[in-house]
N, C-alpha and C positions, 0 to 999 in steps of 0.2 A: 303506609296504608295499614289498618286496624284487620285483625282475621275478619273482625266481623262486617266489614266495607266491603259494598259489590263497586268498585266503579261501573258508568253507564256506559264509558267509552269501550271495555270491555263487549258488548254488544254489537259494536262493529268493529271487533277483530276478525282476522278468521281464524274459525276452530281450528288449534294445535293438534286434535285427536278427531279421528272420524272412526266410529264403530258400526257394526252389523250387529243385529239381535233378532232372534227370531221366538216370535207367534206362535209355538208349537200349541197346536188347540184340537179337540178333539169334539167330533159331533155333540157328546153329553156335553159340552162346555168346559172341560177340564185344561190345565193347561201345564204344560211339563217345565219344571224349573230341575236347576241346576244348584247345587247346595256347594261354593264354590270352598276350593281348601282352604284350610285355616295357615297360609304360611305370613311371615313375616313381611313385611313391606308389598303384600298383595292388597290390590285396593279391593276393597267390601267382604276383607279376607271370612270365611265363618257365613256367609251371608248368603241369601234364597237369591240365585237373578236367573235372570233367559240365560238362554243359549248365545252364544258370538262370540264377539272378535275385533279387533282393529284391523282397519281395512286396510291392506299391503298398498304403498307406491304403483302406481299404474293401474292399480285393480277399481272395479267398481262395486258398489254395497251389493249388490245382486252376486255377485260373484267370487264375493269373501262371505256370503253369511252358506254359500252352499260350502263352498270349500270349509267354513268352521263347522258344521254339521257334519259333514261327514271325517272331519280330523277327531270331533270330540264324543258322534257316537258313531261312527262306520255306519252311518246313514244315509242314501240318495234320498229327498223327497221328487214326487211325482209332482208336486205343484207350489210354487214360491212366489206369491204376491207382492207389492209394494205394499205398506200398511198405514205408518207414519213417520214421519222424521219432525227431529226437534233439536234446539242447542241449547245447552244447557251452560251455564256460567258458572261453576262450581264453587259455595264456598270456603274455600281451601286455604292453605298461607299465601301459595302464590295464585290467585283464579285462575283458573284452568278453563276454557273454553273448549266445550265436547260438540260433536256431532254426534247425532244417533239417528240409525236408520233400522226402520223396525218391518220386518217381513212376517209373511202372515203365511205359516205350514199347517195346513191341515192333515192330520196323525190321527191311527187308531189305537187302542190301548194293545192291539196285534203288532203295530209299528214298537210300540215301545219295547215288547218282550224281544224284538229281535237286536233293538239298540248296545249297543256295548260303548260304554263311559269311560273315555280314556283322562275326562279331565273334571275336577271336583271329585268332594265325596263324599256326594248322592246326589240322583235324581230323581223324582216324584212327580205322577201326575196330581194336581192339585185343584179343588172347586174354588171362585172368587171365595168366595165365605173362611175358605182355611186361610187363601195370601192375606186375607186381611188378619187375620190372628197372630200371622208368622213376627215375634219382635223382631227378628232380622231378617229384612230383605232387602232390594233396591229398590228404592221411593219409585223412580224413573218409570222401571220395568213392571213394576202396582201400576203405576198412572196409566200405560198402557193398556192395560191386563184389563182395566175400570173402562176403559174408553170400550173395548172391543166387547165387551161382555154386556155394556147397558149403549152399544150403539143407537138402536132400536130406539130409545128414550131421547138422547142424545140429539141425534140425526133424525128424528120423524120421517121427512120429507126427504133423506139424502142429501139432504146440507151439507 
């Protein structure tokens, strides 16, 4: 198979990886990313994404996106939604079949100043208008960021 072939069978595999990612959002609409390090064989090394994680054996996305929050900033949040999930079919040399499940923290820019970043480096709260600027970031975690920010337009009706 070519890098650039999705097969379709692909589709009904199941996802090899399941992640947690979180929503961190704040009333003005800002939304805190992680500037992840630039190491070698790190995927989206150098690059803007949320916050998370791969979800541990036994564990559920609820329960790995608080555990990666609080490993990556020594943060509890007081509130953790369900937001969206999606699979994504990677295309990579060998496609890689992800889950992603995205939670929704609502954070003050008071929350952030107490955050301590044990992983990437740098964090930033960020308006839609700057992620879209950023040349490096994760498509995924934009797509998300786009969905949650023009819901309203979106969803009218709560579609």
């Amino acid at each position: 198979m070519k890098f650039s072939q999705i097969s379709l069978d692909k589709l009904t595999e199941s996802p090899r990886h399941f992640i947690a990612a979180a929503l961190l959002v704040t009333t003005d609409g800002r939304y805190l990313f992680q500037l992840r390090d630039d190491k070698h064989m790190l995927p989206l090394r150098n690059h803007w994404a949320l916050f998370g994680g791969a979800v541990e054996p036994g564990e559920e996305g609820h329960g790995a996106i608080l555990r990666e929050i609080q490993e990556e900033l020594n943060y509890t949040p007081t509130q953790c939604t369900w937001y969206h999930e999606a699979i994504f079919v990677l295309p990579r040399r060998e496609n890689r079949v992800v889950r992603k499940v995205f939670y929704k923290i609502p954070i003050s820019p008071g929350d952030v100043e107490t955050m301590i970043l044990s992983e990437g480096s740098d964090m930033r709260l960020m308006t839609v208008a700057e992620l879209t600027r950023l040349p490096r970031i994760a498509p995924w975690d934009l797509s998300v960021v786009l969905m949650h920010a023009r819901e309203e337009t979106i969803f009218p009706d709560g579609w």
